[in-house]
C-alpha positions as CSV (number, residue, x, y, z in Angstrom):
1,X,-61.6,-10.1,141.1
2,X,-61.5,-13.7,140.4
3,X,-64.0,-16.4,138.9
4,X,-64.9,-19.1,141.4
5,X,-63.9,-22.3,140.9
6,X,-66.9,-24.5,139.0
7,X,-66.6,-28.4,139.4
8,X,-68.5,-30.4,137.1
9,X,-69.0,-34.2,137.9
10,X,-70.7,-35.7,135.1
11,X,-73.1,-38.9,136.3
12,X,-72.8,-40.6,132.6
13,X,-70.3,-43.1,131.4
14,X,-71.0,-42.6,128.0
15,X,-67.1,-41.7,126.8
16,X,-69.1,-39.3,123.5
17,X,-71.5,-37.4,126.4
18,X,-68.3,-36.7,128.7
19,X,-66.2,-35.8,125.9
20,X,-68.7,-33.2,124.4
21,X,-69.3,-32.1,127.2
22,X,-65.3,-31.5,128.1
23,X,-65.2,-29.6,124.4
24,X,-68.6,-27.7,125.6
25,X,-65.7,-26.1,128.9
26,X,-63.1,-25.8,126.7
27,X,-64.8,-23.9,123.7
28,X,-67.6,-22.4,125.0
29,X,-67.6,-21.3,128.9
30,X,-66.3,-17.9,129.1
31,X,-62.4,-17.5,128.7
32,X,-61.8,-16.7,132.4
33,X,-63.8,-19.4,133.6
34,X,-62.0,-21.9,136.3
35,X,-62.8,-25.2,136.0
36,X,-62.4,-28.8,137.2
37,X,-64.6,-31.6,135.3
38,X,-64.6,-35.0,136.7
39,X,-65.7,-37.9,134.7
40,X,-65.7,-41.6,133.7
41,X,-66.6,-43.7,131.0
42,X,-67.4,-47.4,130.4
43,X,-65.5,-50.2,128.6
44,X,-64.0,-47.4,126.0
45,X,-60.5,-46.8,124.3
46,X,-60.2,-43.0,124.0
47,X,-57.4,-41.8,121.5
48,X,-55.3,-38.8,120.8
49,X,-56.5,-36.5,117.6
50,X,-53.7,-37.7,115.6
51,X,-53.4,-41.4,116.4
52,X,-54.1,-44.3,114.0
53,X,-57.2,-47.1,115.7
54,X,-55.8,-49.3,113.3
55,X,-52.2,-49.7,114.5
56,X,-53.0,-48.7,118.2
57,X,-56.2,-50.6,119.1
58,X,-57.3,-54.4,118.7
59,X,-59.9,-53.1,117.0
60,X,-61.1,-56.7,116.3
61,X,-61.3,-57.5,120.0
62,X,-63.1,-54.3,120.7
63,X,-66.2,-54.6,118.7
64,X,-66.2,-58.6,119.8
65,X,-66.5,-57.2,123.6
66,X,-68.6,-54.1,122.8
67,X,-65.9,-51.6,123.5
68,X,-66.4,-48.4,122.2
69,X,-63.8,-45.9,120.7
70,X,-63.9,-42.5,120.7
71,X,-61.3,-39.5,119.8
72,X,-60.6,-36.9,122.2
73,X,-59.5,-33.0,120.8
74,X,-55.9,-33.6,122.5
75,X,-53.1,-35.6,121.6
76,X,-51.2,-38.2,123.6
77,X,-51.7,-42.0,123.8
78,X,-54.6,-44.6,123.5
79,X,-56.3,-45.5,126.7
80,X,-58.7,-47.7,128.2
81,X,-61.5,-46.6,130.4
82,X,-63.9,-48.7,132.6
83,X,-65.4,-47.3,135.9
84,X,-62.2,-48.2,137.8
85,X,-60.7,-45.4,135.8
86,X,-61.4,-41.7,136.6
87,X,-60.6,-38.5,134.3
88,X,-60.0,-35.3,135.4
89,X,-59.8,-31.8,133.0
90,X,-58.2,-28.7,134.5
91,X,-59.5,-25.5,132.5
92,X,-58.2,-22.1,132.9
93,X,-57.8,-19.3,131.4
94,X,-54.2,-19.0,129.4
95,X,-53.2,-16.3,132.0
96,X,-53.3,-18.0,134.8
97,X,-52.6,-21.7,133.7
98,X,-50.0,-24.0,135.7
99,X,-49.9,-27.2,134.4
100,X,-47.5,-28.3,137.5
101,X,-50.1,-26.3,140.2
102,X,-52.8,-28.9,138.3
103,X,-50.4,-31.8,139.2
104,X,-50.3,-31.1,142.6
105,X,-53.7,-31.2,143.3
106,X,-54.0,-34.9,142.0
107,X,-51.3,-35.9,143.8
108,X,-52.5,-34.1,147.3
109,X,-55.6,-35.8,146.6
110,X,-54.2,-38.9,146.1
111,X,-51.9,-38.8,149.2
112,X,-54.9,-38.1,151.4
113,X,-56.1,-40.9,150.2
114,X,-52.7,-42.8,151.2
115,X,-51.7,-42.7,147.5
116,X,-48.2,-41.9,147.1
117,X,-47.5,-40.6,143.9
118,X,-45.4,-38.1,142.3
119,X,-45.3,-36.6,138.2
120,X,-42.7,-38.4,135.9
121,X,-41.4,-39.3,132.3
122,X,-42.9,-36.3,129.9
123,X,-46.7,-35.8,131.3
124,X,-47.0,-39.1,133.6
125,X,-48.0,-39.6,137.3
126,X,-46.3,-42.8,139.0
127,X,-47.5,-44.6,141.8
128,X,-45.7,-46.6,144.3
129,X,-46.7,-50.3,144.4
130,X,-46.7,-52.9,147.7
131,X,-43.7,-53.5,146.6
132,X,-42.6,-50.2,146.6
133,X,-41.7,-49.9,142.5
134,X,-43.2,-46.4,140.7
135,X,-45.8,-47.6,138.3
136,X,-47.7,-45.3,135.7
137,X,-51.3,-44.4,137.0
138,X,-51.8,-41.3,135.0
139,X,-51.6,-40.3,131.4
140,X,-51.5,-36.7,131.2
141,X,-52.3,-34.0,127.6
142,X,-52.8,-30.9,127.2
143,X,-54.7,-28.2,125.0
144,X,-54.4,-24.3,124.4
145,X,-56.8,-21.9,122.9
146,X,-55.6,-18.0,122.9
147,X,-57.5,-16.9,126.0
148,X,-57.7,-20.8,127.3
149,X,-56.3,-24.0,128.0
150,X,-56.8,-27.4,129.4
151,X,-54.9,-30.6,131.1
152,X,-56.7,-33.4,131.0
153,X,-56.0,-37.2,132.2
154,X,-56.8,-40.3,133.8
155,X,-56.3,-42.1,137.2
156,X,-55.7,-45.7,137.0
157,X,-57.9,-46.3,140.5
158,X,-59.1,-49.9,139.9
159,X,-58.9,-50.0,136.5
160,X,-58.9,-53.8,135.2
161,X,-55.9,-54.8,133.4
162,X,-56.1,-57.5,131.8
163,X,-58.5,-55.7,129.6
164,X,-56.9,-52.7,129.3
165,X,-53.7,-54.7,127.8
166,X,-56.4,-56.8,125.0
167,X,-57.4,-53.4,123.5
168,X,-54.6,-51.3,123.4
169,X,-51.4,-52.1,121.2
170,X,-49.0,-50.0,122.4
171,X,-45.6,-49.4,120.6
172,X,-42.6,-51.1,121.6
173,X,-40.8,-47.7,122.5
174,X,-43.6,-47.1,125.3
């Protein structure tokens, strides 16, 4: 017999609250729990656990606009959040996990809503503009526990980008 599904949609945009909160699934529901947490923060640059502020962020430029930073358990890239951005985080038990079955869902979501999109790169999901070129609209990372794991990302909805591209100093490889 299987767990039912538990969605979580958290009504704060503080990025600390949302991200406790996703370390609360991931370490302490039970193992075999399903899960799908929605959330989104406000004016915040979330980082991987292993990357530098200092040579990823205009850190300068952040505390001048009142943008918070926080550090998320997984790894991957620096990202900005502001309500035009929505994050998602899949949790399943290590068993049962399917990182591509998580991929999927977004982009069946997004298709209904006329969204076409499709995975790319390492852990990406691409969108196709008006003008019909694939752009990145989803950074995608991942974390496993023994009995558990997680994949967690973003969706670039209507996220502003002018901002997003004043806080984040992305290497030149990227």
């Amino acid at each position: 017999m299987s767990t039912p599904l538990k969605i979580f949609i958290s009504e704060s945009h503080d990025p600390w609250f949302n991200l406790a909160t996703e370390d609360w699934i991931f370490h302490d529901l039970a193992p075999e729990q399903q899960v799908l947490f929605l959330w989104r923060n406000d004016n915040t640059v979330v980082i991987g656990r292993s990357q530098n502020p200092w040579l990823e962020c205009h850190l300068e430029k952040m505390q001048q606009d009142q943008v918070k930073l926080a550090r998320r358990q997984s790894g991957g890239g620096a990202v900005f959040h502001d309500l035009g951005n929505t994050n998602f985080t899949f949790l399943s038990p290590k068993d049962s996990y399917d990182k591509q079955r998580n991929f999927s869902i977004i982009n069946q979501s997004l298709a209904q809503l006329g969204i076409n999109a499709k995975v790319s790169g390492r852990n990406d999901i691409v969108a196709q503009d008006a003008q019909q070129q694939w752009r990145k609209i989803s950074g995608n990372a991942f974390k496993e526990k023994v009995d558990r794991a997680f994949h967690h990302g973003t969706l670039l909805l209507n996220a502003n980008m002018t901002r997003l591209a004043q806080y984040l100093n992305p290497s030149k490889k990227k």
